[in-house]
C-alpha positions as CSV (number, residue, x, y, z in Angstrom):
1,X,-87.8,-32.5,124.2
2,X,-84.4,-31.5,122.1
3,X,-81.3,-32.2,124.2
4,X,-78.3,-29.9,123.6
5,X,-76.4,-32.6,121.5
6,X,-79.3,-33.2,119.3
7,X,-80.2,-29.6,118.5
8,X,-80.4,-29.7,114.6
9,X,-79.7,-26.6,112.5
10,X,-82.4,-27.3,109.9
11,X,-85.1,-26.8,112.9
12,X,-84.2,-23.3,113.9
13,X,-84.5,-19.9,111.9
14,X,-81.2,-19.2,110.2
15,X,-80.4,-15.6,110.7
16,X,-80.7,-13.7,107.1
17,X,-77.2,-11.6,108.1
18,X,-74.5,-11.5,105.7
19,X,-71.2,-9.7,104.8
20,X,-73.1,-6.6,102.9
21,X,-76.7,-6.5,105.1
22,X,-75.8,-7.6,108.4
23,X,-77.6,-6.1,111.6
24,X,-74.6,-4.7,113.3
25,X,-71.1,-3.5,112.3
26,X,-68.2,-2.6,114.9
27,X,-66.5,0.4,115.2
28,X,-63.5,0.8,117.3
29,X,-62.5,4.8,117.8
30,X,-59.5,3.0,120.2
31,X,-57.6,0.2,121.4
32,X,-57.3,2.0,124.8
33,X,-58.8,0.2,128.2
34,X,-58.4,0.9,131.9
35,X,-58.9,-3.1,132.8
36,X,-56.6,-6.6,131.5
37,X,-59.4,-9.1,130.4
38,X,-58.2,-12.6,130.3
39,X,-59.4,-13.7,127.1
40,X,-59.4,-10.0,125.3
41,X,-58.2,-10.3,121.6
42,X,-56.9,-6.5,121.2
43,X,-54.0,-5.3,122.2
44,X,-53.9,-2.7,124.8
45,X,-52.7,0.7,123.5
46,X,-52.7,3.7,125.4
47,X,-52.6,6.5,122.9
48,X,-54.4,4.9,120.5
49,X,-57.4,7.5,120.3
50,X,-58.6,7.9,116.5
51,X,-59.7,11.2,115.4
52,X,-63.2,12.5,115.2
53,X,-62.5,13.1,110.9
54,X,-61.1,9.0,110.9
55,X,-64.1,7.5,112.9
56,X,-66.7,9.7,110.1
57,X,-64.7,8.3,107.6
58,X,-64.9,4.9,108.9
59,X,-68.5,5.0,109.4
60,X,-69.2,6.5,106.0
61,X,-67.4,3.1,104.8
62,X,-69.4,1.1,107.0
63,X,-72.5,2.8,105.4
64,X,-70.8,2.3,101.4
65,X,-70.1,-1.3,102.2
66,X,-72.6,-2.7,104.9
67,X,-76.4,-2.6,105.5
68,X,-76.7,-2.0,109.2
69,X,-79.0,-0.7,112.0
70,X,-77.0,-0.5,114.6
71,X,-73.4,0.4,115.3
72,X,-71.1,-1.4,118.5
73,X,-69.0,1.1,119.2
74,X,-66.2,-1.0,121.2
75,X,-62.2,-0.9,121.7
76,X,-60.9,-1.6,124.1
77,X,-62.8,1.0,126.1
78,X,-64.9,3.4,123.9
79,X,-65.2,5.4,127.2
80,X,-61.7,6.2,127.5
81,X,-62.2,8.2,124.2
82,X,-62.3,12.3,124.7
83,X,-64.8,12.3,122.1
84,X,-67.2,9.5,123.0
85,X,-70.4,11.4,122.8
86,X,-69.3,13.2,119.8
87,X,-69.0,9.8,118.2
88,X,-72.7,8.8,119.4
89,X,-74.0,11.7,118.0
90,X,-72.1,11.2,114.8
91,X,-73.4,7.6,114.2
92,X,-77.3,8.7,115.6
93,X,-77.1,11.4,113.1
94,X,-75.7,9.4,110.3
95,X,-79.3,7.1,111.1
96,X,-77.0,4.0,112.8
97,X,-78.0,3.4,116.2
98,X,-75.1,3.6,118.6
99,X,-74.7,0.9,120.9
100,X,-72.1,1.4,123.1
101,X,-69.6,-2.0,124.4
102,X,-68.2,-1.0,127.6
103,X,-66.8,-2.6,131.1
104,X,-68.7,0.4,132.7
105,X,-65.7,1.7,134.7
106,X,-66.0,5.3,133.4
107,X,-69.4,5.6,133.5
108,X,-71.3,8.0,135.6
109,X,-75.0,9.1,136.0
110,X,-73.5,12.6,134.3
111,X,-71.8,10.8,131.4
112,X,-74.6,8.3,130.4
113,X,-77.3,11.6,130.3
114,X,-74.7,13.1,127.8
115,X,-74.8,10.0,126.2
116,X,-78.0,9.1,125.8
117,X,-79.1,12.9,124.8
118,X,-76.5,12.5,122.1
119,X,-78.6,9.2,120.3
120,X,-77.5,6.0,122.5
121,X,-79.1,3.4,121.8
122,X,-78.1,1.1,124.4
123,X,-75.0,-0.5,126.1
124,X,-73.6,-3.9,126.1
125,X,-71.5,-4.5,129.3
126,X,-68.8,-6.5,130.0
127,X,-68.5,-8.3,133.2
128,X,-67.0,-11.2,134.4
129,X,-65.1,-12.6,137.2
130,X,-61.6,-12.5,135.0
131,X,-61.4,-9.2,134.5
132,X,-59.1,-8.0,137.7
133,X,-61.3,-5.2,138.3
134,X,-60.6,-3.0,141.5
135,X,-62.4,-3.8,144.4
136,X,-63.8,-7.1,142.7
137,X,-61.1,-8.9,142.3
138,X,-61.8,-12.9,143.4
139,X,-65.5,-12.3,143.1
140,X,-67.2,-15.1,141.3
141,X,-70.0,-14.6,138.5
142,X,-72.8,-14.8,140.9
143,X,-71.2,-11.9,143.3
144,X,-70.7,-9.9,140.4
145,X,-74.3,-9.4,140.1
146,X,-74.5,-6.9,142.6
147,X,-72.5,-4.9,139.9
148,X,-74.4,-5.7,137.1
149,X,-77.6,-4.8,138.5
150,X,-76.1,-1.2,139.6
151,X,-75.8,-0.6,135.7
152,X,-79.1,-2.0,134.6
153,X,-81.0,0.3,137.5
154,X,-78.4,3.0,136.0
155,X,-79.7,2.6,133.0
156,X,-83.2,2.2,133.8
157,X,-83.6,5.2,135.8
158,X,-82.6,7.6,132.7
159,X,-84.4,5.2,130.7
160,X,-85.0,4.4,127.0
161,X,-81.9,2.7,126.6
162,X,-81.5,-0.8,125.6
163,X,-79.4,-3.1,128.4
164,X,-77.1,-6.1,127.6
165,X,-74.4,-7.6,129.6
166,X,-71.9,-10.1,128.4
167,X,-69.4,-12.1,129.3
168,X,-67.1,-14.6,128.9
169,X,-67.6,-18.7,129.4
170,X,-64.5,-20.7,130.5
171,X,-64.5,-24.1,131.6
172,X,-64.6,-22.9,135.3
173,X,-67.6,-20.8,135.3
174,X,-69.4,-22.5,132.7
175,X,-71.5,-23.8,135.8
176,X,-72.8,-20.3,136.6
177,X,-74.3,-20.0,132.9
178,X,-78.0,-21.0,134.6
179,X,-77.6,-18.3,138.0
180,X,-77.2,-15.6,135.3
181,X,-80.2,-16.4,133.4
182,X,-81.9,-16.8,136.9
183,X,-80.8,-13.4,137.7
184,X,-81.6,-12.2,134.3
185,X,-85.1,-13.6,134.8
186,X,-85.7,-11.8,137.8
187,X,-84.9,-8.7,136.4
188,X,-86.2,-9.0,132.8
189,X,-88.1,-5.6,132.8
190,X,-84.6,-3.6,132.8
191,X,-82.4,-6.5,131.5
192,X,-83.0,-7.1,128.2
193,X,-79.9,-8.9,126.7
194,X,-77.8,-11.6,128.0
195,X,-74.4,-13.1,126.1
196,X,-72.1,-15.5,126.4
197,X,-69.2,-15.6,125.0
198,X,-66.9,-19.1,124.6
199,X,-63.5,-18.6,125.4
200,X,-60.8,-18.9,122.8
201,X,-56.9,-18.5,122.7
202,X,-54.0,-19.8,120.5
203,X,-52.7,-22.4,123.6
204,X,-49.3,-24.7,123.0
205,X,-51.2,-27.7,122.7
206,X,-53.0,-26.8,119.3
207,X,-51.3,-29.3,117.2
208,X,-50.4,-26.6,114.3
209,X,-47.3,-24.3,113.0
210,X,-48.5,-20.9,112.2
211,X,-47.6,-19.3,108.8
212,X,-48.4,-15.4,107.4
213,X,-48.6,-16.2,103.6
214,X,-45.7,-18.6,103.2
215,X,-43.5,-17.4,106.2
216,X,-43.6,-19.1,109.4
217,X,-44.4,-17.4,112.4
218,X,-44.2,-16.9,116.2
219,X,-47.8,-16.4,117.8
220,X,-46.1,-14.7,120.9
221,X,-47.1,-11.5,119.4
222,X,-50.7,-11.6,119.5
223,X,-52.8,-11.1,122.4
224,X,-54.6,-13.6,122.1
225,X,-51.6,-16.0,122.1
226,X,-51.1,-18.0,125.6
227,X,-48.5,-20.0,127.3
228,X,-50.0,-22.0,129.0
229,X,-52.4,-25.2,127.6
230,X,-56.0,-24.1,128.4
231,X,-59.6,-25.6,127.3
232,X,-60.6,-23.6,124.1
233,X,-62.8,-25.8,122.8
234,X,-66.6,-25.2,124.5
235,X,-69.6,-24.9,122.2
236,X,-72.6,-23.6,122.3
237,X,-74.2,-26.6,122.6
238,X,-72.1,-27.4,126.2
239,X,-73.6,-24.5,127.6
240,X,-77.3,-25.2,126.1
241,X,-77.1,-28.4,128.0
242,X,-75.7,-26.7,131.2
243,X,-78.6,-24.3,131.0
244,X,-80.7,-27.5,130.9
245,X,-80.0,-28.7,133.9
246,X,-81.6,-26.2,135.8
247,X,-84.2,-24.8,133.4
248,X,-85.3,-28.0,130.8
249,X,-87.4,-26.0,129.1
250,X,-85.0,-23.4,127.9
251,X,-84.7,-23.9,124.0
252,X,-83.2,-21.7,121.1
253,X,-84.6,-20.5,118.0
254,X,-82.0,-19.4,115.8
255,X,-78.6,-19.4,114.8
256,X,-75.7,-18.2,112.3
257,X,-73.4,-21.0,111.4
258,X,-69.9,-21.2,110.7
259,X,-67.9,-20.8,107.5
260,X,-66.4,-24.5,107.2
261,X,-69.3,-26.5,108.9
262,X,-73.0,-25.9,108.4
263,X,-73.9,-27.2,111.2
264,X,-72.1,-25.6,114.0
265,X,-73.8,-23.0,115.9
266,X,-71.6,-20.3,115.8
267,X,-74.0,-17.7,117.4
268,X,-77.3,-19.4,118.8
269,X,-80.3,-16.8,119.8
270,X,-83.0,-17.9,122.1
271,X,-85.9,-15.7,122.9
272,X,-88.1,-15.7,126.2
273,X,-91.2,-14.2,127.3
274,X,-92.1,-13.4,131.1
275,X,-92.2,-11.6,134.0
276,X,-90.0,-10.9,137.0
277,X,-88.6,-13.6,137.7
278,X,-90.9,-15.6,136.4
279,X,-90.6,-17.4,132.3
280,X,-93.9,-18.4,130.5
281,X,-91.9,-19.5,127.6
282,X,-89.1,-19.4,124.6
283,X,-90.0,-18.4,121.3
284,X,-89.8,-20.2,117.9
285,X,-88.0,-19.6,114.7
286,X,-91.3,-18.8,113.7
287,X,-91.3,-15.3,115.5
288,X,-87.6,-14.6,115.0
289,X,-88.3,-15.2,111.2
290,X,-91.2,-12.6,111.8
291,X,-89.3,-9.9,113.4
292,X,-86.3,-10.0,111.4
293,X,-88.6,-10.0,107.9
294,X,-90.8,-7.3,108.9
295,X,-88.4,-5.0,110.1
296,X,-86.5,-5.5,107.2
297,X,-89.3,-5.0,104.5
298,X,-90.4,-1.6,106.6
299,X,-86.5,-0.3,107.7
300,X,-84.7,-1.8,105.2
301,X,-82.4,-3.3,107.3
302,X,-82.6,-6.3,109.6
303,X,-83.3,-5.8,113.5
304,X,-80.2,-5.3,115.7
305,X,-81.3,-3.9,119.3
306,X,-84.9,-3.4,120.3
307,X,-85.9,-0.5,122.1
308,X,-87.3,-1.2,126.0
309,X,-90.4,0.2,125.0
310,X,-90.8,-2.7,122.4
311,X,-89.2,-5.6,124.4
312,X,-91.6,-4.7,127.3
313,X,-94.8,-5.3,125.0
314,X,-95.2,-9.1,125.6
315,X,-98.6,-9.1,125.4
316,X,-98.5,-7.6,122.0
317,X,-96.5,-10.7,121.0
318,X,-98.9,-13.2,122.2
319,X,-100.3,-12.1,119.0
320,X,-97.7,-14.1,117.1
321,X,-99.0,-17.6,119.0
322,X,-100.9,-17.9,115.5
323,X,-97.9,-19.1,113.6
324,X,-95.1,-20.2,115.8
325,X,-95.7,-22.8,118.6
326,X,-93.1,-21.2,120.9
327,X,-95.2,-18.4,121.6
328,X,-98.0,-20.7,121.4
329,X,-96.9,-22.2,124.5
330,X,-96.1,-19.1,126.4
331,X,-99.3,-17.5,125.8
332,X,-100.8,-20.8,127.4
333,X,-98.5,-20.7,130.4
334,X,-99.1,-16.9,130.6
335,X,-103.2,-17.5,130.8
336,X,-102.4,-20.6,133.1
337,X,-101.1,-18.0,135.3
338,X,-102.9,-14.9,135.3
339,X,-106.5,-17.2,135.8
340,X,-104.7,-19.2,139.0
341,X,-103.3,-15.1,140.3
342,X,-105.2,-12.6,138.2
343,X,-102.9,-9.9,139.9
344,X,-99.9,-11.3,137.4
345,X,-101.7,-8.6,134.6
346,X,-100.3,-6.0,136.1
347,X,-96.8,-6.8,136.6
348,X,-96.4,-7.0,132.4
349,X,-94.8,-9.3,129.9
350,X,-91.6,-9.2,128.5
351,X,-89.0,-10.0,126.0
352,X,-85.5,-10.9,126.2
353,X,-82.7,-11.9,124.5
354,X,-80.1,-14.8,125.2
355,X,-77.5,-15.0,123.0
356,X,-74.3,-17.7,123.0
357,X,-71.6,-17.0,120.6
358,X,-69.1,-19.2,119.8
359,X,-65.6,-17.9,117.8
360,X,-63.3,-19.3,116.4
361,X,-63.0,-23.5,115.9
362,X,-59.6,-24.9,114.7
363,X,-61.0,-28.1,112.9
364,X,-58.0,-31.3,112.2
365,X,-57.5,-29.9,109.0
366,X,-55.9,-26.7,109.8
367,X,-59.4,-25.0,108.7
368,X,-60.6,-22.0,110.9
369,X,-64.0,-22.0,111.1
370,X,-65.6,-18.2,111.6
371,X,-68.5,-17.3,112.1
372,X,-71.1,-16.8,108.8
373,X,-72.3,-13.5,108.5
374,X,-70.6,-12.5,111.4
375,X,-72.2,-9.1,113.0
376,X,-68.9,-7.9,114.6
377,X,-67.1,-6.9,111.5
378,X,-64.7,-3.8,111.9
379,X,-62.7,-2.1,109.3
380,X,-58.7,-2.5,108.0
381,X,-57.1,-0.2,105.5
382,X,-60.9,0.0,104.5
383,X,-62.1,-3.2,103.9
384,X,-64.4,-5.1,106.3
385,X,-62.4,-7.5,108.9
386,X,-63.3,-10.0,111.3
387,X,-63.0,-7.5,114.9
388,X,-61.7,-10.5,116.6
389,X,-58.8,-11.3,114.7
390,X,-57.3,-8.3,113.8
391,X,-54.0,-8.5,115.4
392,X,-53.4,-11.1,112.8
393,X,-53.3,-8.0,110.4
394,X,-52.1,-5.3,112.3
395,X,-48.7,-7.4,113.2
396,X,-48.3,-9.8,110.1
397,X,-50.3,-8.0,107.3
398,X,-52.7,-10.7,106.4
399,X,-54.9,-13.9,108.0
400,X,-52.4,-16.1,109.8
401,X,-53.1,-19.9,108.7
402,X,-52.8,-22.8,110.9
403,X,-51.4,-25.7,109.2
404,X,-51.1,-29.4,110.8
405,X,-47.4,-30.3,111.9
406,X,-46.1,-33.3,110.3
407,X,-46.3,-36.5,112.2
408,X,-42.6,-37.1,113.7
């Protein structure tokens, strides 16, 4: 069996997404949040709100310049906007679906009906135990469940919408990584996306000077900017190989890598098949290859997120055993299974999602290495930006390079 450090690149599907036909593009209608994420890269601004005739524009760009199916509509909070499900039902009707990043804290039954009538999609929300939040403070990543499942059963019970949660890995609650996908297993049939997201920050001990064009600069302005020396560098492979530890089997299947080194796994997908609380299997590049292709040749546009009604048709996907030996292997478990308890037919098979992204690495040279093809690009002065670095423009009008400081 692969072990995490020798996961090769050249085994696993690499995703077809580029800068001009990409699954997902990222709108932000407003840098406005009601929480302080350790670890957020956008600057909190209150009145920040953009207009209903900017955020067409915007998406009307996004359409000129970027092949997409689905539309992360983020912020800071894109529930703190007046016009949120005027912008859903913008982007439905403009044939984008509208997935909608969120720490949940505004949402109500009432709201998410309004939502979802206006085109949602789905949600992605963010949870984790750094995020201050009112009467969770000091609750770790495993109490914080409890809240997470509120949202999925939320969602569920209006239904039709796809559910992701993510949230961010530091070096202290990297060891919950495996309870999550436990709790993730359990609850496959409404949870159908799970992310992690490494933690990065400029810290002191990065061993660079800072320059916008030829200028040298002071990070202090950035949010993203810290004071205090902090582990920045996990990768995706450290959290494949704490996974491992509880479940061996768990194995991804494809990848996007960075911009400077091939062979980094900048945003690793794996794929697994199962019922509550119960895994027959991952898939292979194989089946990722598969879906992406086929979607593309009939949508023309590659796959961003699946509707519940098709990640609950495991059975269906069995079907794709005949090429990739991934699925090969969970259709065996599955029949294993259902001939030692024939009552597991009727609790269904299904799909779900892991995915581990990894930002930004700052390699010896001074080189930053992005992510290739990178899904979560937004728009500056129209032209498309990495989302996570923007602040770099915002405040000094261009990328800000890191250069190695000369040995004393």
């Amino acid at each position: 069996m692969m072990t995490a450090s020798s996961i090769n690149h050249r085994h696993l599907y690499r995703l077809p997404w580029s800068l001009p036909d990409n699954a997902i593009s990222w709108l932000e209608p407003t840098s406005a949040c009601n929480l302080s994420c350790d670890g957020c890269y956008r600057e909190n601004v209150p009145k920040s709100h953009k207009s209903l005739e900017l955020i067409r524009r915007e998406v009307e760009t996004f359409r000129a310049l970027r092949n997409s199916d689905g539309i992360s509509i983020a912020g800071g909070d894109p529930l703190m906007h007046p016009n949120i499900v005027e912008i859903v039902r913008m982007i439905a009707e403009m044939d984008f679906k509208p997935v909608i990043n969120t720490n949940g804290g505004m949402l109500t039954p009432e709201l998410l009906r309004e939502l979802k009538r206006a085109g949602a999609a789905g949600f992605t929300f963010h949870i984790d135990s750094k995020q201050g939040r009112p009467k969770w403070k000091n609750k770790n990543e495993i109490e914080l469940n409890e809240l997470r499942l509120s949202y999925a059963e939320m969602l569920a019970e209006v239904g039709g919408l796809s559910c992701a949660f993510n949230s961010t890995v530091y070096e202290d609650t990297l060891p919950y990584t495996p309870e999550l996908l436990a709790w993730a297993a359990k609850h496959i049939d409404i949870v159908h996306v799970m992310v992690f997201i490494l933690f990065r920050a400029a810290v002191p001990q990065l061993p660079f000077d800072w320059y916008a064009g030829g200028k040298k600069i002071n990070l202090g302005v950035l949010a993203y900017s810290e004071t205090n020396e902090r582990k920045i560098d996990l990768k995706s492979t450290d959290v494949i190989a704490e996974i491992r530890k509880q479940f061996p089997a768990f194995t991804p299947c494809a990848y996007l890598n960075g911009t400077e080194k091939p062979d980094s796994f900048k945003w690793l997908l794996s794929g697994r098949l199962g019922s509550k609380g119960k895994i027959y299997g991952y898939v292979g590049p194989k089946f990722m290859e598969t879906i992406q292709t086929m979607y593309h040749l009939k949508q023309g546009r590659y796959l961003a997120y699946t509707k519940p009604a098709h990640t609950n048709l495991g059975r269906s996907m069995l079907l794709l055993s005949l090429i990739d030996r991934g699925v090969r292997g969970a259709a065996g478990n599955y029949l294993g299974a259902v001939l030692t308890n024939p009552l597991r037919l009727f609790k269904g098979l299904h799909y779900q999602s892991i995915m581990i992204i990894q930002p930004v690495d700052f390699l010896e040279n001074g080189l930053q290495n992005m992510c290739d093809g990178c899904p979560d690009m937004t728009l500056w002065n129209g032209e498309l930006v990495w989302s996570c670095r923007m602040e770099e423009l915002k405040h000094f009008g261009c990328w800000v390079r890191s250069v190695p400081r000369a040995s004393a």
